[in-house]
C-alpha positions as CSV (number, residue, x, y, z in Angstrom):
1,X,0.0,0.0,0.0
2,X,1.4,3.2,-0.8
3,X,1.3,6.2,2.1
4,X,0.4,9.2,-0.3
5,X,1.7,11.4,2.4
6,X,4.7,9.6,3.6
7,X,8.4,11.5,4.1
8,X,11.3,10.6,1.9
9,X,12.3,6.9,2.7
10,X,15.9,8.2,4.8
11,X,13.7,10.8,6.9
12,X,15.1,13.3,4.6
13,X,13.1,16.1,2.5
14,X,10.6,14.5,-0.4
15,X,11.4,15.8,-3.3
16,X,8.5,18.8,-4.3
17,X,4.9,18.2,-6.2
18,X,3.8,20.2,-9.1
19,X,0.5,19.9,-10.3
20,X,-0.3,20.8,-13.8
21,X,-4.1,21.8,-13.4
22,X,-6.7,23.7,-15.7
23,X,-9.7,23.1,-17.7
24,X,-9.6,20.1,-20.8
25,X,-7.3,20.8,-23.9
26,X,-5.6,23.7,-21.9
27,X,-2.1,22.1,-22.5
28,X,-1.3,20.5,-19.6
29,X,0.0,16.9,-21.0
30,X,1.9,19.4,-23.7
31,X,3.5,21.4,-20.8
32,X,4.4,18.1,-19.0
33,X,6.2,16.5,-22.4
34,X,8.3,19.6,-22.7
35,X,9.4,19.9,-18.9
36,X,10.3,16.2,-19.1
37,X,12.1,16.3,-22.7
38,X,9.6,14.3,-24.1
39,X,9.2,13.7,-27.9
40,X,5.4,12.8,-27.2
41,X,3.7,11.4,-24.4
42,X,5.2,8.4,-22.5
43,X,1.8,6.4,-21.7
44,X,0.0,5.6,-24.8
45,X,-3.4,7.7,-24.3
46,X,-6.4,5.9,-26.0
47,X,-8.8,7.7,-23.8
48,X,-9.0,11.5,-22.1
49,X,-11.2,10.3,-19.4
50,X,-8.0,9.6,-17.5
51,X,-7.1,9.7,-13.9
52,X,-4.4,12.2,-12.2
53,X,-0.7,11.0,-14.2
54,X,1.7,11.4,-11.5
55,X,5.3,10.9,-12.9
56,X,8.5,10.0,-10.9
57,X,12.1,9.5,-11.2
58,X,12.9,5.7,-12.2
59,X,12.8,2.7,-14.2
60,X,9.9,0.8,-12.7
61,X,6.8,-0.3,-14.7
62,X,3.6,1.6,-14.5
63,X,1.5,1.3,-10.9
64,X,-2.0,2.1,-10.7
65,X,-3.6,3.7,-7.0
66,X,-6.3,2.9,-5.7
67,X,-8.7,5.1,-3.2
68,X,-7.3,3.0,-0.8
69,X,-3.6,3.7,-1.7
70,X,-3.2,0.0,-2.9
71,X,-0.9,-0.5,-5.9
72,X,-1.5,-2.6,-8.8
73,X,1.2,-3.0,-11.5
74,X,0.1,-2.4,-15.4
75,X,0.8,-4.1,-18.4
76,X,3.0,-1.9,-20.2
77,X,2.4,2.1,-20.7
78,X,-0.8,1.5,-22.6
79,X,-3.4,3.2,-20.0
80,X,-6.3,1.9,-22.0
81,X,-9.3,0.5,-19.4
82,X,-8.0,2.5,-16.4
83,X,-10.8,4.4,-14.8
84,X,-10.9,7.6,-12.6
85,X,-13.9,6.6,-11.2
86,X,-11.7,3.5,-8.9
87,X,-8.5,4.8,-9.5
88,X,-6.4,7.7,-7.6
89,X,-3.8,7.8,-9.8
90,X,-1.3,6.3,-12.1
91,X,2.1,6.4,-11.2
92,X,4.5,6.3,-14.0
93,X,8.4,6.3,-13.7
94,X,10.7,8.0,-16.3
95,X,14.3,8.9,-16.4
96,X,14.2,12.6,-16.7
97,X,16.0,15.7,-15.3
98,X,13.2,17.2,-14.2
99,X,12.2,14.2,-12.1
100,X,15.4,14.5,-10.0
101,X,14.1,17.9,-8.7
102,X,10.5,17.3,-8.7
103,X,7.2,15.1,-9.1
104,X,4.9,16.2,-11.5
105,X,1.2,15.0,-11.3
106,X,-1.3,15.9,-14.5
107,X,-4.2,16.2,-13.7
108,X,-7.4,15.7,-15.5
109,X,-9.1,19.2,-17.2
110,X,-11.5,20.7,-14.4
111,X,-14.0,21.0,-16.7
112,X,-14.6,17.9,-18.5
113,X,-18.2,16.9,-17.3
114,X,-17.2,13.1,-17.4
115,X,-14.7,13.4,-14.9
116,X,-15.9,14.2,-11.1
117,X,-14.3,16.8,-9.5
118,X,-13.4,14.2,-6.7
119,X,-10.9,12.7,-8.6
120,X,-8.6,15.3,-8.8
121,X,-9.5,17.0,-5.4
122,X,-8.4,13.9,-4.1
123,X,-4.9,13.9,-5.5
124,X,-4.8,17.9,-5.0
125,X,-3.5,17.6,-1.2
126,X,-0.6,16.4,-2.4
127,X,0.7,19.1,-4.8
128,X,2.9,21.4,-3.0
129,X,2.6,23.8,-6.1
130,X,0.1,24.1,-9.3
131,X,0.5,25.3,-12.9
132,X,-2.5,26.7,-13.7
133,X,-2.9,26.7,-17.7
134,X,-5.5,28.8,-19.7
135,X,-5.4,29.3,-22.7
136,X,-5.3,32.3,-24.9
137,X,-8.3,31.9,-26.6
138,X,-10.4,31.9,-23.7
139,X,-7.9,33.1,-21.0
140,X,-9.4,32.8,-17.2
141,X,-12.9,31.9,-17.7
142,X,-15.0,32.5,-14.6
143,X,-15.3,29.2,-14.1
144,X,-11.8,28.8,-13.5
145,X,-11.6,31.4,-11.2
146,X,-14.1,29.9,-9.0
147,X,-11.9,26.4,-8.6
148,X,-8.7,28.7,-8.1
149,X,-10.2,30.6,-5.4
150,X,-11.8,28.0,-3.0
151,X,-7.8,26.7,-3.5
152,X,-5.7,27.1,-0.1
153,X,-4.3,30.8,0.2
154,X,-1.0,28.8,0.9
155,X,-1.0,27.6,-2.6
156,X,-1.7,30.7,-4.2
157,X,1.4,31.6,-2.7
158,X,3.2,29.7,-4.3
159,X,1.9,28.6,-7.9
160,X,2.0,30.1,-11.2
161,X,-0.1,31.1,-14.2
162,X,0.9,30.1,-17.4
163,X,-1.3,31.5,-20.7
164,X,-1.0,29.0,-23.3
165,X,-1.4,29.1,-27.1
166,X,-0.2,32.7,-27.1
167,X,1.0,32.2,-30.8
168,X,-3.0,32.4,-31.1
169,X,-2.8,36.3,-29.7
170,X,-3.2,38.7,-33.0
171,X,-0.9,41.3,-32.3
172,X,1.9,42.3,-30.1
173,X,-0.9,45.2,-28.5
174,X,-3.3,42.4,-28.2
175,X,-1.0,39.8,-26.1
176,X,-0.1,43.0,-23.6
177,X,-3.8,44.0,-23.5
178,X,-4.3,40.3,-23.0
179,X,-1.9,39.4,-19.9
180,X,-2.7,43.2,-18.4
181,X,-6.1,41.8,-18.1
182,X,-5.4,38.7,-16.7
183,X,-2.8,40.0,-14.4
184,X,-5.6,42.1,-12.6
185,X,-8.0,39.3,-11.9
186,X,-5.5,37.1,-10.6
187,X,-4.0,39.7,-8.1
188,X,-3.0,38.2,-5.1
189,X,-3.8,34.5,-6.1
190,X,-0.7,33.1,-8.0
191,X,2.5,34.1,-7.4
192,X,3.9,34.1,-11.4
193,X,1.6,34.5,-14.2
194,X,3.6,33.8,-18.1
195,X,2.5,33.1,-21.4
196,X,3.6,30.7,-23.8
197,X,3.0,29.0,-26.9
198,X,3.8,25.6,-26.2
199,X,3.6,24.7,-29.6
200,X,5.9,26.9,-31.1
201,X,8.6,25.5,-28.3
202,X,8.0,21.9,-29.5
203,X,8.7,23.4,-33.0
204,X,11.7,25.1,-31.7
205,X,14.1,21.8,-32.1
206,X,17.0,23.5,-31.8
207,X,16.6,27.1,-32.5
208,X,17.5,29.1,-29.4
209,X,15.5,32.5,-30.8
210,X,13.0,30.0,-31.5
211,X,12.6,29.0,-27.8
212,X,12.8,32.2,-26.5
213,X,10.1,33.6,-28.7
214,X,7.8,30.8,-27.6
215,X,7.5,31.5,-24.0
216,X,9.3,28.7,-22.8
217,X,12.7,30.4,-21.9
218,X,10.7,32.8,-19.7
219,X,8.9,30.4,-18.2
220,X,11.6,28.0,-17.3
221,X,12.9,30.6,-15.5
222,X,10.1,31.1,-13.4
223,X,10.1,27.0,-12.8
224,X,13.4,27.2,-11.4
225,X,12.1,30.3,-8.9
226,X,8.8,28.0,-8.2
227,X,11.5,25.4,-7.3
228,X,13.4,27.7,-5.2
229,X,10.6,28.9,-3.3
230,X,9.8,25.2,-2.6
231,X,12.8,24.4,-0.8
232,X,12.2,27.4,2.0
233,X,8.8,25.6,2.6
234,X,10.5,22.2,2.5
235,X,12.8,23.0,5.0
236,X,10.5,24.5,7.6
237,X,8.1,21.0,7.0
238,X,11.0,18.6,8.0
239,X,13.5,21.0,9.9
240,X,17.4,21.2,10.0
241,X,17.7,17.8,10.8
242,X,16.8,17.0,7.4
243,X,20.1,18.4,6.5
244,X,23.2,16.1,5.7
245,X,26.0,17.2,7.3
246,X,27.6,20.7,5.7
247,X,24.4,21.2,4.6
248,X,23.4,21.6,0.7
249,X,24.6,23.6,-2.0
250,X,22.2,26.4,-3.3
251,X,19.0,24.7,-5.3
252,X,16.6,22.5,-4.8
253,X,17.7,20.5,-1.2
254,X,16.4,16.6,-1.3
255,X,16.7,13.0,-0.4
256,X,19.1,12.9,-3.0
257,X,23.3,11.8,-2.3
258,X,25.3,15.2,-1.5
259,X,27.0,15.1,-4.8
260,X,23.9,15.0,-6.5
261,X,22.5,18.4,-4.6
262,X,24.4,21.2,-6.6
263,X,21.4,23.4,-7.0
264,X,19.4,24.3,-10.5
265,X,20.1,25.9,-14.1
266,X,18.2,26.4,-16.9
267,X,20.7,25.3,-19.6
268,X,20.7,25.3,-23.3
269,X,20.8,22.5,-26.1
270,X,25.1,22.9,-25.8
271,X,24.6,22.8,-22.3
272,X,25.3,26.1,-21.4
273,X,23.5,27.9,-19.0
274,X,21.9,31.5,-20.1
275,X,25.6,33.6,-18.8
276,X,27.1,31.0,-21.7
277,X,29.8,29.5,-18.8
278,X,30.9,26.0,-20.7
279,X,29.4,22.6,-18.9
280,X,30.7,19.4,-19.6
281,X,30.7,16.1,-18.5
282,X,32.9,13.8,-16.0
283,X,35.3,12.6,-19.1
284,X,35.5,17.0,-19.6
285,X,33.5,16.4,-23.1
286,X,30.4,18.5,-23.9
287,X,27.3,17.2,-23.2
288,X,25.2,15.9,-26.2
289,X,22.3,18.3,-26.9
290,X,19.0,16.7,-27.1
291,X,15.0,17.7,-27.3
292,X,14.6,20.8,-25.9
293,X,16.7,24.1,-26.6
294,X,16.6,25.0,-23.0
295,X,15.9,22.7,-19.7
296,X,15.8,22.7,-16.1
297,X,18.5,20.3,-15.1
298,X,20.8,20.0,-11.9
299,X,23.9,22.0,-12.5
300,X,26.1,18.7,-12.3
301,X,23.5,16.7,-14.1
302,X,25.9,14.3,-16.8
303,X,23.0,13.6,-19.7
304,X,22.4,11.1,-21.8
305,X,21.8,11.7,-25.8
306,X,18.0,12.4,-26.5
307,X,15.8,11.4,-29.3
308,X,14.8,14.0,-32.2
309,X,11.8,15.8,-31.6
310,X,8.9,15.8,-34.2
311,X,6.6,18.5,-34.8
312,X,3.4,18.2,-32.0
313,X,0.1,19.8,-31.9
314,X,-0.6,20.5,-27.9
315,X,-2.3,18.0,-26.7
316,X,-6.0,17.7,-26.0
317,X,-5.6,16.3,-22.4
């Protein structure tokens, strides 16, 4: 049986929660691919009545969770026949950079009338941040707001806003007009609000302007500061016994060996982080470049090659 809430296995700090959240075919599955490198989604999807996907660091196969916290191994990454109405979640493991510094649970769209609200209010007390995506089109609907608001003030602290499909925005005028707006009705309930065309940075492959133009640069910035944040809050849940003697470098502290705790950088496809400064691997080679232009990796973090990326439409989960 797995204890939802339980500490990191050594007594240590748990590694944070991000939950992607927001209404159906807001992005949030296309968000998820891009912070874990992902060329497309690593369950095969038959279905978008789907239960939260919370993704860890590892090899292991597939688990599903019952209410009751009870595992059940799957069959391979195909997620076809899982229910949300007798399922909590599905835990899937993935070797990813990200997944050294964080969780990240997708949830299903708050809207979606086939989906009970239950299912992802019941995964929700374990998110110690959210990603709230809305897109463009139909930026901060009221019925958005009025999940957001009956959230914990604690969380608004400490979550972000992220307008997607802003390649859909006319005009320059009309994307300031846009986020001006949504800036005001969000005051005081998330603590970074971007925009980003998540498409356009799966298109990006390689091209650094590219990336930038997209959004995603921007934002992966603000992922690193959500990260940051989280480790203050971290620290005052388990206390300075959680430590390891000498303490941890700046970053992201967790159950993690001391070698492995040398903080965060956004770096680009060479490896270099934004000031340029060279990174290279153990042998003193460069690091291969790989899916994204720009990630969120640990500053020590030796990678392995990535597969090419094909061109994606955002996805509708």
């Amino acid at each position: 049986m797995t204890d939802l809430t339980a500490p990191a296995a050594d007594g240590g700090r748990r590694k944070p929660r991000i939950a992607l959240m927001g209404e159906f075919s807001a992005g949030k599955s296309t968000l998820a691919n891009l912070l874990m490198e992902q060329a497309k989604s690593p369950v095969r999807v038959t279905a978008t009545q789907l239960p939260p996907i919370w993704y860890s660091l590892g090899d292991a196969p597939p688990v599903r969770i019952d209410a009751d916290g009870n595992e059940t191994p799957l069959d391979g990454d195909d997620l076809t026949g899982i229910s949300p109405d007798d399922t909590r979640a599905v835990r899937v493991f993935l070797q990813a950079d990200v997944l050294r510094l964080c969780d990240i649970i997708d949830m299903p769209g708050s809207s979606d009338p086939n989906i009970a609200a239950e299912v992802w209010q019941s995964m929700l007390p374990l998110a110690d941040a959210v990603i709230w995506c809305t897109p463009a089109t139909q930026a901060w609907r009221q019925t958005e707001a009025a999940i957001w608001e009956d959230m914990p003030p604690e969380l608004h602290e400490r979550s972000a806003l992220l307008v997607t499909r802003f390649d859909k925005v006319r005009t320059p005028e009309d994307g300031k007009r846009l986020l001006a707006r949504v800036e005001r009705e969000v005051d005081g309930l998330f603590r970074h609000v971007q925009a980003a065309s998540l498409t356009d940075a799966l298109a990006a492959r390689e091209d650094e302007e590219a990336w930038r133009a997209s959004g995603m640069d921007s934002f992966c910035e603000t992922f690193v500061a959500m990260l940051e944040d989280l480790e203050a809050h971290l620290d005052g849940a388990t206390g300075a016994a959680a430590h390891p003697e000498g303490g941890t470098a700046p970053g992201l502290a967790r159950p993690f060996p001391q070698d492995a705790q040398d903080g965060l950088a956004v770096v680009g496809s060479d490896g270099q982080p934004p000031h340029r400064a060279t990174q290279t691997d153990g042998a003193g080679e460069m690091q291969e470049s790989g899916v994204m232009p720009r990630r969120v990796v640990r500053k020590t973090s030796s990678r392995t090659p990535r597969p090419s990326r094909p061109a994606q439409t955002e996805s509708l989960i």
